[in-house]
N, CA, C and O atoms as CSV, one atom per row, in Angstrom:
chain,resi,resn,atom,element,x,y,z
A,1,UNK,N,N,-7.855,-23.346,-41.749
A,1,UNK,CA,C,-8.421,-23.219,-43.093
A,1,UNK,C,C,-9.747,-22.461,-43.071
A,1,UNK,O,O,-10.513,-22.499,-42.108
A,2,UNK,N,N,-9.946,-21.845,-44.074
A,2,UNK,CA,C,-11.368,-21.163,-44.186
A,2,UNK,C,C,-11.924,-21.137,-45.867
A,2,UNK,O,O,-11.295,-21.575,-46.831
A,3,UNK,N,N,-12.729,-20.753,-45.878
A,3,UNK,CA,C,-13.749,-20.813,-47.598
A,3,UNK,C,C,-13.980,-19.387,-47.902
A,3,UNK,O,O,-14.068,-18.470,-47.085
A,4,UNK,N,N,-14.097,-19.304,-49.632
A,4,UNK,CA,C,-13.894,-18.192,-49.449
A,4,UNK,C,C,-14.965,-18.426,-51.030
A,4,UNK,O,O,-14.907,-19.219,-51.970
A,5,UNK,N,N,-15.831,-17.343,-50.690
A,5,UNK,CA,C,-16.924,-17.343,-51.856
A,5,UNK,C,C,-16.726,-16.042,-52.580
A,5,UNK,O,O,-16.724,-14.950,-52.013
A,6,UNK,N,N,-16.555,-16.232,-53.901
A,6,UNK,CA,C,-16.586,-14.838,-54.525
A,6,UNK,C,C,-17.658,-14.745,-55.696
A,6,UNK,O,O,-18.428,-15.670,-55.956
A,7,UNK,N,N,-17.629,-13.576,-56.349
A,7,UNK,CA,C,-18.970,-13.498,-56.939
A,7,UNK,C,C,-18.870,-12.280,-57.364
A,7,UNK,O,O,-18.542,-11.277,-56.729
A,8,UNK,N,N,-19.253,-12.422,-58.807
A,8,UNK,CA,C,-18.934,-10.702,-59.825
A,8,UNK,C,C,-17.521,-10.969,-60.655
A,8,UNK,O,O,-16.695,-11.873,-60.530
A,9,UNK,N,N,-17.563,-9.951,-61.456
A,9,UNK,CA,C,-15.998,-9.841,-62.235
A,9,UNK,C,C,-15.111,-8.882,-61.644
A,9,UNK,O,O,-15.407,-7.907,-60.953
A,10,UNK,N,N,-13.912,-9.315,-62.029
A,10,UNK,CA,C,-12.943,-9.190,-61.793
A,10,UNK,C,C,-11.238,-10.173,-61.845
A,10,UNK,O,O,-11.083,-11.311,-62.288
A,11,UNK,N,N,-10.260,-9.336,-61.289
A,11,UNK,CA,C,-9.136,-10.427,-61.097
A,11,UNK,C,C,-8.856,-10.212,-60.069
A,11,UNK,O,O,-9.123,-9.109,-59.592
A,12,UNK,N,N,-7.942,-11.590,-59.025
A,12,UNK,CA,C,-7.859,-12.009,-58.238
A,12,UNK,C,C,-6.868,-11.667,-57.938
A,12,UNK,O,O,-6.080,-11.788,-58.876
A,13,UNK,N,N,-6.246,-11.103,-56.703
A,13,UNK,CA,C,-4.826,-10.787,-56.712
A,13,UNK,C,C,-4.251,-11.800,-55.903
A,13,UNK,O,O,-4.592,-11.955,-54.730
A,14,UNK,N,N,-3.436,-12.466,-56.442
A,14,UNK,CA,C,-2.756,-13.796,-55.790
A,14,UNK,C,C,-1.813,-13.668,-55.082
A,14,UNK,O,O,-1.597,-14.629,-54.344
A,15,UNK,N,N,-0.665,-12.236,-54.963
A,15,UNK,CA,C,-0.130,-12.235,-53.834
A,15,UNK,C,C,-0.671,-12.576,-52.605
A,15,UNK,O,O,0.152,-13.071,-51.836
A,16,UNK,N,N,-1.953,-12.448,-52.126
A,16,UNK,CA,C,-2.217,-12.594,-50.524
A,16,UNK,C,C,-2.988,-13.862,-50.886
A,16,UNK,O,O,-4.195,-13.894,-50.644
A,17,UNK,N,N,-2.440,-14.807,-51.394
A,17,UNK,CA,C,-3.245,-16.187,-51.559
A,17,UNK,C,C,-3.571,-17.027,-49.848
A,17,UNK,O,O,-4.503,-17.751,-49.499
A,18,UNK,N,N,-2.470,-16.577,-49.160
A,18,UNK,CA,C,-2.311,-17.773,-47.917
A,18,UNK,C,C,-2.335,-16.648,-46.595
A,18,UNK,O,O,-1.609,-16.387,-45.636
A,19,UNK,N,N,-4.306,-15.908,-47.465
A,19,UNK,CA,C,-4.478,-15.119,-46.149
A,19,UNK,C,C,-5.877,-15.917,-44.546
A,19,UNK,O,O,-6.864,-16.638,-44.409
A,20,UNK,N,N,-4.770,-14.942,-43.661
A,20,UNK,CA,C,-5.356,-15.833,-42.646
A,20,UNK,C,C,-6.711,-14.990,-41.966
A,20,UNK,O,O,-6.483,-13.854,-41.549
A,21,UNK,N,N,-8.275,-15.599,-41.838
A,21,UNK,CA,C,-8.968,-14.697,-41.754
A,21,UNK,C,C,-10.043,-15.420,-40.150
A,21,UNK,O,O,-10.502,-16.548,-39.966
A,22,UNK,N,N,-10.096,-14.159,-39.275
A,22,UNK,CA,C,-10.678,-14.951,-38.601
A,22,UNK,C,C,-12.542,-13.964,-38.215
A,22,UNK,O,O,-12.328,-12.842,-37.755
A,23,UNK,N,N,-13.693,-14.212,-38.327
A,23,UNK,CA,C,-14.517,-13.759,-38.526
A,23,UNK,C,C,-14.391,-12.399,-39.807
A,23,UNK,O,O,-14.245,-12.627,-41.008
A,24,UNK,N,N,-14.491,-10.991,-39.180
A,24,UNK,CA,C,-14.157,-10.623,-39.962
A,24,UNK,C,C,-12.788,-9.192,-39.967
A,24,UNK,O,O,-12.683,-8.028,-40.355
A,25,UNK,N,N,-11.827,-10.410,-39.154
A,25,UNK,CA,C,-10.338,-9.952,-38.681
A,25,UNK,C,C,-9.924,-10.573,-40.490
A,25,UNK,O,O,-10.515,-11.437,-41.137
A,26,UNK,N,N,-8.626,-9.673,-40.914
A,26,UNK,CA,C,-7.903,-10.541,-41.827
A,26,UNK,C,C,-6.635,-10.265,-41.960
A,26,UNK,O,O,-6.441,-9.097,-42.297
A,27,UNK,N,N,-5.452,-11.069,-41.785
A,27,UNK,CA,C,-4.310,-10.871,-41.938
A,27,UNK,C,C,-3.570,-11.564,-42.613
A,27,UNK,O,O,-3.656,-12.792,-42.578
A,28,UNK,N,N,-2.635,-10.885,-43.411
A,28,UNK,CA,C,-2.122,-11.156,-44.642
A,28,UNK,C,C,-0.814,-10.162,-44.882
A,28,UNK,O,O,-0.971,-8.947,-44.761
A,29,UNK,N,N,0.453,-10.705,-45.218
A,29,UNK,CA,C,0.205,-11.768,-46.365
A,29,UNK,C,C,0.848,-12.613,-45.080
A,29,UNK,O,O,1.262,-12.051,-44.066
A,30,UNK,N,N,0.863,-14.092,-45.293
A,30,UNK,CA,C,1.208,-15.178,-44.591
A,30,UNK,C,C,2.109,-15.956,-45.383
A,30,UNK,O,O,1.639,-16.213,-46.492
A,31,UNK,N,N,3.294,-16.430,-45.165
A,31,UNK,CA,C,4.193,-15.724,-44.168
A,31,UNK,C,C,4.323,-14.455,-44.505
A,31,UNK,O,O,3.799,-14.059,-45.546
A,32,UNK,N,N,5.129,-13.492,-43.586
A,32,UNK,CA,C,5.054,-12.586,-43.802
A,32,UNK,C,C,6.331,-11.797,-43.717
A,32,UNK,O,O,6.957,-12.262,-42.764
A,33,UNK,N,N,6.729,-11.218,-44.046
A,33,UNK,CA,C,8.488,-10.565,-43.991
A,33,UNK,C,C,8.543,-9.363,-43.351
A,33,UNK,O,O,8.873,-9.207,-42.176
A,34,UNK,N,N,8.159,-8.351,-44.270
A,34,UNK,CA,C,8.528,-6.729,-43.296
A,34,UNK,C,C,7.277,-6.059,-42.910
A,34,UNK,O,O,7.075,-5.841,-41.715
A,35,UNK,N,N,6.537,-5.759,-43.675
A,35,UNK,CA,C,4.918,-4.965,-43.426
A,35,UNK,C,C,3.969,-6.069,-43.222
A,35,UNK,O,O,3.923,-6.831,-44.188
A,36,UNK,N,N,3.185,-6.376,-42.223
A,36,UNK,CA,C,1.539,-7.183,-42.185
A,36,UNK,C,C,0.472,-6.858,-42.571
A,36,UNK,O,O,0.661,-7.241,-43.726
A,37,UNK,N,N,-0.217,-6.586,-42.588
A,37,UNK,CA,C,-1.625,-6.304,-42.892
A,37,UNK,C,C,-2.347,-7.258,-42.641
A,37,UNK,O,O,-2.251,-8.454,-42.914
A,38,UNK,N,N,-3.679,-6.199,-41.667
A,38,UNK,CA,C,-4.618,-6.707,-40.621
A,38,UNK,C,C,-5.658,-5.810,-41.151
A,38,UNK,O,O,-5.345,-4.624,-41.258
A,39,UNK,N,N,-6.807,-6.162,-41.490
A,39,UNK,CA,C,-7.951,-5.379,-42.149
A,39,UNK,C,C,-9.333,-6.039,-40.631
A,39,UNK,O,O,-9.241,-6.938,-39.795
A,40,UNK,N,N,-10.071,-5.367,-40.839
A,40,UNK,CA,C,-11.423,-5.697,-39.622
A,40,UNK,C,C,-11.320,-5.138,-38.446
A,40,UNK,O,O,-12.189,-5.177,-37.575
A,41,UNK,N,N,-9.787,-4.356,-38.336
A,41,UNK,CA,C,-9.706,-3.440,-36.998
A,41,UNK,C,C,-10.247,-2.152,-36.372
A,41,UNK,O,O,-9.602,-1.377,-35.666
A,42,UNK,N,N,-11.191,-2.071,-36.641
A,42,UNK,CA,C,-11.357,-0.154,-36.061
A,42,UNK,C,C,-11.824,-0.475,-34.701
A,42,UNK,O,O,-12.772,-1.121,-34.257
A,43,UNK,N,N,-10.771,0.240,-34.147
A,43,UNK,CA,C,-11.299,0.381,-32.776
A,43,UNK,C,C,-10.752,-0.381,-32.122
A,43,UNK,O,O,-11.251,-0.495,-31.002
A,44,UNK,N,N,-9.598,-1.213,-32.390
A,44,UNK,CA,C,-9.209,-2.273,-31.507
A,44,UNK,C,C,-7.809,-2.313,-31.294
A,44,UNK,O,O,-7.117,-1.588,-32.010
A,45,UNK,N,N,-7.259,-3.033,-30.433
A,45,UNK,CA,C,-5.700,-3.032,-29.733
A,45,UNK,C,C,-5.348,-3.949,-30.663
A,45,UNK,O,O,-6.117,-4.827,-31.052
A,46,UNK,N,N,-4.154,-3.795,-31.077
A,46,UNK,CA,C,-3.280,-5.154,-31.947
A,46,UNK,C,C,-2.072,-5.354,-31.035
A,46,UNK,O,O,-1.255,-4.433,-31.019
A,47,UNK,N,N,-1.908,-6.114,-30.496
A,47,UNK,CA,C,-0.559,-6.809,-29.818
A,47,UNK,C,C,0.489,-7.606,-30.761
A,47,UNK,O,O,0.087,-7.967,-31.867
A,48,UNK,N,N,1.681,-7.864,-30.406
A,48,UNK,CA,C,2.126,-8.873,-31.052
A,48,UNK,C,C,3.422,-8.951,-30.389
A,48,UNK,O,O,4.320,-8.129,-30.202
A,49,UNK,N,N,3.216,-10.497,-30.010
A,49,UNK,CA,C,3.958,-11.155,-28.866
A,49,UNK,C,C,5.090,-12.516,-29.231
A,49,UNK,O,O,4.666,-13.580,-29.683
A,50,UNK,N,N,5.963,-12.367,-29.064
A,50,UNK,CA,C,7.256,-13.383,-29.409
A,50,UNK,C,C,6.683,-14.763,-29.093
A,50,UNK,O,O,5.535,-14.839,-28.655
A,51,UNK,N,N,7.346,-15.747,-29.270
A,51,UNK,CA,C,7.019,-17.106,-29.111
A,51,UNK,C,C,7.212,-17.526,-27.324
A,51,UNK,O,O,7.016,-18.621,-26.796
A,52,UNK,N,N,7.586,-16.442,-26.787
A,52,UNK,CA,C,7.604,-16.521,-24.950
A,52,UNK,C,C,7.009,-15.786,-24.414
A,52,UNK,O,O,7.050,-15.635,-23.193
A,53,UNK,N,N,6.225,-15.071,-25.282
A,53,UNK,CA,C,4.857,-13.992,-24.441
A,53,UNK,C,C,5.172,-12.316,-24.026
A,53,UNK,O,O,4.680,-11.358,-23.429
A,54,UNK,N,N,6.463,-12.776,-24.877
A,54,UNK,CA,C,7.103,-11.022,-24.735
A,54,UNK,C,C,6.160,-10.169,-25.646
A,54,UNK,O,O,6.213,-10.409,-26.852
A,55,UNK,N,N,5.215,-9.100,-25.159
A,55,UNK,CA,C,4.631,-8.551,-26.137
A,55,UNK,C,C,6.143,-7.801,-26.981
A,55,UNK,O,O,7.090,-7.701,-26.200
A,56,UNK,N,N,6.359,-7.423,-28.062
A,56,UNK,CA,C,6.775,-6.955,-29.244
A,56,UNK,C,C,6.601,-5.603,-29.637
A,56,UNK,O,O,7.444,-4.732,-29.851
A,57,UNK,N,N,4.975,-5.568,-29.714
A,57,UNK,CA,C,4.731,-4.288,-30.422
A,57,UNK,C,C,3.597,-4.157,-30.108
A,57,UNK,O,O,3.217,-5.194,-29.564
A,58,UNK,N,N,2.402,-3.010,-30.189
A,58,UNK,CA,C,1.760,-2.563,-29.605
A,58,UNK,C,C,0.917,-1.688,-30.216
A,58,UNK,O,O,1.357,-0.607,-29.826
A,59,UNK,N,N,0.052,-1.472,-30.874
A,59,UNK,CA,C,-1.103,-0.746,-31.638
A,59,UNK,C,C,-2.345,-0.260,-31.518
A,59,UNK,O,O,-3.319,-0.983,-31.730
A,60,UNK,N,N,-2.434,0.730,-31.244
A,60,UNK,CA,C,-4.234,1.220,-31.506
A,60,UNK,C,C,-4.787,1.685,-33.333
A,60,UNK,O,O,-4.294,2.473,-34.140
A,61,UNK,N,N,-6.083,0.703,-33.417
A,61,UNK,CA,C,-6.390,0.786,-34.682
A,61,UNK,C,C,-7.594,2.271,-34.230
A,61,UNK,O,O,-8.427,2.490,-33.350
A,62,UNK,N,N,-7.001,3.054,-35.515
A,62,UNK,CA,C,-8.566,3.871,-35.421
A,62,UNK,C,C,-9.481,3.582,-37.073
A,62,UNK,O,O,-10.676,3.818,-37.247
A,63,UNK,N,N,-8.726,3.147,-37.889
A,63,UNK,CA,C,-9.414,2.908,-38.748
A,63,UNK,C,C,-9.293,1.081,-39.264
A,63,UNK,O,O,-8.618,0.175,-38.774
A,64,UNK,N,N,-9.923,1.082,-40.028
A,64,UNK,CA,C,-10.175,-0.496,-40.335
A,64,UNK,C,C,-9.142,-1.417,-41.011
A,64,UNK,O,O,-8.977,-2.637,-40.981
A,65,UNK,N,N,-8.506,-0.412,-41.631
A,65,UNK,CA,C,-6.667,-1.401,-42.255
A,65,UNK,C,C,-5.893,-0.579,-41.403
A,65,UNK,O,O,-6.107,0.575,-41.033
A,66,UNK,N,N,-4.711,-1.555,-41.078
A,66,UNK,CA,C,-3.356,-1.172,-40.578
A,66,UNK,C,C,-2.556,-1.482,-41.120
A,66,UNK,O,O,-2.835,-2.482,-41.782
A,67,UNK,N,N,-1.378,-1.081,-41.261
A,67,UNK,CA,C,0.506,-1.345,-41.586
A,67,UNK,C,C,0.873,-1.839,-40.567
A,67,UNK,O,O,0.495,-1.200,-39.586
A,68,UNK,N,N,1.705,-3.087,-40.249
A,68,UNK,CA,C,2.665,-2.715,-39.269
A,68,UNK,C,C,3.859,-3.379,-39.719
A,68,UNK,O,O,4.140,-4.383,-40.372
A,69,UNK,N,N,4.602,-2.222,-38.984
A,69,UNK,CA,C,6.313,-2.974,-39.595
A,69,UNK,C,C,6.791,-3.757,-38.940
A,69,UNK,O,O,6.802,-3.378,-37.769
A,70,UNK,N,N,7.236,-4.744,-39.084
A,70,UNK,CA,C,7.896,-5.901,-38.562
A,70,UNK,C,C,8.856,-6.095,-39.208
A,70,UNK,O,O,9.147,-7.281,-39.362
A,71,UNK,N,N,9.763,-5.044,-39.866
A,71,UNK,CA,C,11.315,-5.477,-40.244
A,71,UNK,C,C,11.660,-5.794,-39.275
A,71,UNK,O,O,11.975,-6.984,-39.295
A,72,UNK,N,N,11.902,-4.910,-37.488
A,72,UNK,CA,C,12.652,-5.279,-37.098
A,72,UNK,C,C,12.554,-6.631,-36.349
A,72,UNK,O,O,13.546,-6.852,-35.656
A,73,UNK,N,N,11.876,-7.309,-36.329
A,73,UNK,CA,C,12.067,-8.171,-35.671
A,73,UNK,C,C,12.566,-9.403,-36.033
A,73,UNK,O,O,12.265,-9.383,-37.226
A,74,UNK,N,N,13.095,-10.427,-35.863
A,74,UNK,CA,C,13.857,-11.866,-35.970
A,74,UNK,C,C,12.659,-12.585,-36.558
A,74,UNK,O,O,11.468,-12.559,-36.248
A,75,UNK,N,N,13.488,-13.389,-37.726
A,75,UNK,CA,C,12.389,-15.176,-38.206
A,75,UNK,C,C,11.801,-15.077,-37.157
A,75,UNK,O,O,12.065,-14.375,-36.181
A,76,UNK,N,N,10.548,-16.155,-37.427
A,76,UNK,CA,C,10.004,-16.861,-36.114
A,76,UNK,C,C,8.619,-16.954,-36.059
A,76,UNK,O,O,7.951,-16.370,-36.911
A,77,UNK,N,N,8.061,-17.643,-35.128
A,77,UNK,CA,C,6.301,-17.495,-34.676
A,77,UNK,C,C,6.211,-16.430,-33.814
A,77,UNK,O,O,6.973,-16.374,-32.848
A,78,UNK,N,N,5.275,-15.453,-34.050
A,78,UNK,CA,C,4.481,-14.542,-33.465
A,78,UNK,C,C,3.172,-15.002,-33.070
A,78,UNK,O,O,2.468,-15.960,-33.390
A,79,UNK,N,N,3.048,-13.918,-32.188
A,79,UNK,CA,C,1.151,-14.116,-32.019
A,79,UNK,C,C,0.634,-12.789,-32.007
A,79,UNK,O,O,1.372,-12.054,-31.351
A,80,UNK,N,N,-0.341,-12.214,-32.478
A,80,UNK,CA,C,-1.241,-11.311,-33.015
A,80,UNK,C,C,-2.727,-12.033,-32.629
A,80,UNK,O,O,-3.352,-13.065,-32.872
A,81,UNK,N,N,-2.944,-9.948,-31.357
A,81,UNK,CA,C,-3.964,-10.799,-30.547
A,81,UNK,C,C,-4.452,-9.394,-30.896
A,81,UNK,O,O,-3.965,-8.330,-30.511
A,82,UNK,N,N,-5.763,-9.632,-31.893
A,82,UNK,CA,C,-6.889,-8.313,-31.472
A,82,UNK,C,C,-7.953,-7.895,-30.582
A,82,UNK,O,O,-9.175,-7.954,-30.715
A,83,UNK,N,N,-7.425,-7.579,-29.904
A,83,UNK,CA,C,-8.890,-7.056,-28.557
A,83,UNK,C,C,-9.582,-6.145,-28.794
A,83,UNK,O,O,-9.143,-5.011,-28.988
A,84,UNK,N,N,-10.652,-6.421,-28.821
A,84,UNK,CA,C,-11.772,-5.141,-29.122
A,84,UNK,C,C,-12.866,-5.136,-27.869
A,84,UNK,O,O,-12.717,-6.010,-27.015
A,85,UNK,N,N,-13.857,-4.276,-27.736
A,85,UNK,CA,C,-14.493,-4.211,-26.146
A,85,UNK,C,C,-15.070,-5.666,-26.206
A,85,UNK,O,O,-14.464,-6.479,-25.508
A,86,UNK,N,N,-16.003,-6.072,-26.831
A,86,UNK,CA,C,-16.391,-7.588,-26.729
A,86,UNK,C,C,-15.879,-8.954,-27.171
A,86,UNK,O,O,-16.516,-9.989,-27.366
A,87,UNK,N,N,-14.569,-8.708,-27.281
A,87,UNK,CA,C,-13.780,-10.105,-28.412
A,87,UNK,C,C,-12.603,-9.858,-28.396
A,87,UNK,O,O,-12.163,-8.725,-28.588
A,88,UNK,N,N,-11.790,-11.016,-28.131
A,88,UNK,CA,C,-10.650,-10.755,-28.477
A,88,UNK,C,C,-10.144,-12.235,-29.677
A,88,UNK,O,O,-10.844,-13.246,-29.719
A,89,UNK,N,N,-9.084,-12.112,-30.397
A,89,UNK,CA,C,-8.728,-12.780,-31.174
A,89,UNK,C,C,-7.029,-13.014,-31.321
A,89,UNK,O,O,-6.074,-12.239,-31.386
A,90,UNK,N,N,-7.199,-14.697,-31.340
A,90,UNK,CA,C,-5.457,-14.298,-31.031
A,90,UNK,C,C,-4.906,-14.837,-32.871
A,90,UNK,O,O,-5.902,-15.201,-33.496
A,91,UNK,N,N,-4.040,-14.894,-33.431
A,91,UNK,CA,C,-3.756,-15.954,-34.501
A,91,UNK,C,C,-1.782,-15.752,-34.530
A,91,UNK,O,O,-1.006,-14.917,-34.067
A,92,UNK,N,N,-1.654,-16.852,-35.230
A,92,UNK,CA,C,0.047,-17.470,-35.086
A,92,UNK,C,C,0.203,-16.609,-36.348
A,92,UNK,O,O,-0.711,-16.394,-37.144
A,93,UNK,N,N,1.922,-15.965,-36.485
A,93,UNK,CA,C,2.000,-15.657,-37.942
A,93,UNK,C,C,3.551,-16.130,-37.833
A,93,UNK,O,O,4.327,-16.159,-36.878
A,94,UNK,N,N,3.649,-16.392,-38.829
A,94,UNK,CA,C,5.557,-16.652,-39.199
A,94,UNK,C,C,6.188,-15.575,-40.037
A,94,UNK,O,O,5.879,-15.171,-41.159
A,95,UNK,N,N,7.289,-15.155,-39.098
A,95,UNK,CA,C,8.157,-13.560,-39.644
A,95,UNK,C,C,9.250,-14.521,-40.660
A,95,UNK,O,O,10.007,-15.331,-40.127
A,96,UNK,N,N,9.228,-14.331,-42.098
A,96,UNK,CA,C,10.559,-15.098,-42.239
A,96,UNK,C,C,11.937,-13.714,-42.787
A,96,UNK,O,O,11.849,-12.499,-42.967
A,97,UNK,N,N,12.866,-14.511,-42.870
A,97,UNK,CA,C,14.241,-13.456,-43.216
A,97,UNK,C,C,14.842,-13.958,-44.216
A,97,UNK,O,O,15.848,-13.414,-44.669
């Protein structure tokens, strides 16, 4: 779980309600079906590894949002690990079908 302070006008876009954010990594939407989105990346490796440590897929960010497609892969728990030179970050996501 995390908090989330907002401030100013506007509207809220509630599709990415059950986004998962870790400093200032963010990935969304949760669960997630065909495309992810990972915002806070420039400059960093995105992995993403099956529920037995099979990496999956494999990414260099050069800018700060990414796409990645994950049609092909099966339901299930993933892990999405961002490494950057001083930090790395791992978080769980669920592919559903």
């Amino acid at each position: 779980p995390f908090e989330v302070t907002l401030s100013g006008y506007g509207d809220i876009d509630t599709r990415f309600a059950n986004i998962q954010s870790t400093d200032q990594v963010i990935i969304y939407p949760y669960p997630v079906k065909d495309v992810l989105y990972i915002e806070g990346v420039k400059d960093k490796i995105i992995q993403v590894y099956d529920f037995t440590g099979i990496l999956m897929k494999e990414v260099i960010c050069y800018e700060n949002k990414i796409e990645i497609n994950i049609a092909d892969l099966s339901g299930g728990i993933y892990s999405i690990k961002v490494q950057g030179i001083n930090d790395t970050i791992t978080k769980k996501i669920i592919v559903v079908r």
